[in-house]
C-alpha positions in Angstrom: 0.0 0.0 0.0 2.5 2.2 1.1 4.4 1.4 -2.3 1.5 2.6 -4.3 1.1 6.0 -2.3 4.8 6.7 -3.1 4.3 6.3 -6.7 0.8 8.3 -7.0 3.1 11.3 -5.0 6.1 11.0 -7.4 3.5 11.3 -10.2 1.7 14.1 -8.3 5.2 15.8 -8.3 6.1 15.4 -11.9 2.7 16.6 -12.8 3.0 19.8 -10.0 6.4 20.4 -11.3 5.8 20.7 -14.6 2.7 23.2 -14.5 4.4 25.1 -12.0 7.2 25.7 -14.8 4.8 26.2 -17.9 2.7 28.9 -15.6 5.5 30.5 -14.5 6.1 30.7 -18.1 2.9 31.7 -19.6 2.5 34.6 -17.1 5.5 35.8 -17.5 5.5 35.9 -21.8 1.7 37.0 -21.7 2.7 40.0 -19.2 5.7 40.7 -21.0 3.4 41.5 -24.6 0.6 43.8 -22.3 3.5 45.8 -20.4 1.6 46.1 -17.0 3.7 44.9 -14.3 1.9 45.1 -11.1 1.9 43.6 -7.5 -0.2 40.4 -7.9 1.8 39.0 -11.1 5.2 39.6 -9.2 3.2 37.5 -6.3 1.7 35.1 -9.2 5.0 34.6 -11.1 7.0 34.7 -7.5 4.1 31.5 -6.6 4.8 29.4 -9.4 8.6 29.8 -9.5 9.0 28.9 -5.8 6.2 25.5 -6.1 8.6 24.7 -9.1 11.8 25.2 -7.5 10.6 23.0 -4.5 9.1 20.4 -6.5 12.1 20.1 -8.5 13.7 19.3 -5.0 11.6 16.9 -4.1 11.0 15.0 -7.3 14.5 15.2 -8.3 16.7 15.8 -5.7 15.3 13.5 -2.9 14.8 10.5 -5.7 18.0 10.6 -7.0 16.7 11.1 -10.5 18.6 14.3 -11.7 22.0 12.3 -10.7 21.4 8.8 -12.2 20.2 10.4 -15.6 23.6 12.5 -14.9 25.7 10.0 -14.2 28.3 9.1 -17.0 27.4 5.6 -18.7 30.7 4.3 -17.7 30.0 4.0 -14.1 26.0 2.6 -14.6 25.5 -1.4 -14.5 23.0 -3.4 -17.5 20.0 -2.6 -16.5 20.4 0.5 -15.2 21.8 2.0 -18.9 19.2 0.4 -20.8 16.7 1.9 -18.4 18.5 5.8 -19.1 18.3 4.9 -22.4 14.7 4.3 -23.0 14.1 7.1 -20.8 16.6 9.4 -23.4 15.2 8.2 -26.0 11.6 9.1 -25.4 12.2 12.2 -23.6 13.9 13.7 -26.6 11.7 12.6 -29.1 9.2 14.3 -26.8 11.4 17.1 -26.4 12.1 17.5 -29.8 8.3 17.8 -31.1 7.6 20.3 -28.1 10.3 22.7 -28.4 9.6 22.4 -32.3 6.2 22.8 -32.3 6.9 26.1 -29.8 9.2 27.8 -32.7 6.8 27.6 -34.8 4.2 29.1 -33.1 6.4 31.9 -32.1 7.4 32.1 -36.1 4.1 32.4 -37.1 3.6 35.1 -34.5 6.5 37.1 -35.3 7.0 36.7 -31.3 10.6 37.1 -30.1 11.3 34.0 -28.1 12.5 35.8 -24.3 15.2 34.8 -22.4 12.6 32.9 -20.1 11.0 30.6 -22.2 14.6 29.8 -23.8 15.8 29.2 -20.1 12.4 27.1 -19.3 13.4 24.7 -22.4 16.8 24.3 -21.0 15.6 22.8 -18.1 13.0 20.9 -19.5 15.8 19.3 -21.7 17.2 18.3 -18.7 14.8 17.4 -17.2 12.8 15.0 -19.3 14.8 12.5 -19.2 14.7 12.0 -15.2 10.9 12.3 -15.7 10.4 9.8 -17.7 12.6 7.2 -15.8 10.5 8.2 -12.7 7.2 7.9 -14.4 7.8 4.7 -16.6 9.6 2.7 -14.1 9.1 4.0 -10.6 
């Protein structure tokens, strides 16, 4: 039982995580195009930053996700590689698509792609991976 209620929490993280980092995303770029800066987004984009910077702790840090899917393949046994390697491969295919698919909607805009969604990729590159291993196999 207990087993099950780790996983459904790991999932619940993932999930958290995730939106935390596409709101804190989507308020900043829709802000950004209105110009009108004022108390409650600082508090709204502050909100989602911090949930996603403690999620990101507790998903990946206290798993040990972000440093297995780190790890060099040298120093990982059989199974272990094959399982960072499914997780690779669908997390960039994944990643691939997204990011794509986000150009060109910025193309077609004529939208300048900011500094934060270009950072918010980064991270999402890396962390993919770990989120896949964590959802498929844990």
């Amino acid at each position: 039982m207990k087993q099950n209620e780790k996983k459904s929490g790991i999932k619940t993280g993932l999930i958290i995580n995730f939106l935390s980092l596409i709101s804190t995303v989507v308020l900043f770029e829709y802000y950004r195009y209105i110009d009108d800066w004022n108390l409650l987004l600082i508090i709204a984009v502050s909100s989602a930053l911090f949930v996603f910077l403690i999620s990101f702790y507790l998903v990946y840090g206290r798993t040990g996700a972000w440093r297995q899917t780190h790890r060099p393949f040298s120093k990982l046994d059989e199974r272990e590689a094959g399982v960072i390697y499914e997780s690779l491969r669908i997390a960039y295919s994944v990643f691939a698509i997204l990011s794509l698919s986000i150009l060109l909607v910025y193309a077609v805009g004529l939208w300048p792609v900011s500094i934060i969604l270009f950072a918010a990729m980064l991270i999402i590159a890396h962390i993919m991976p770990a989120s896949v291993m964590l959802w498929k196999y844990n």
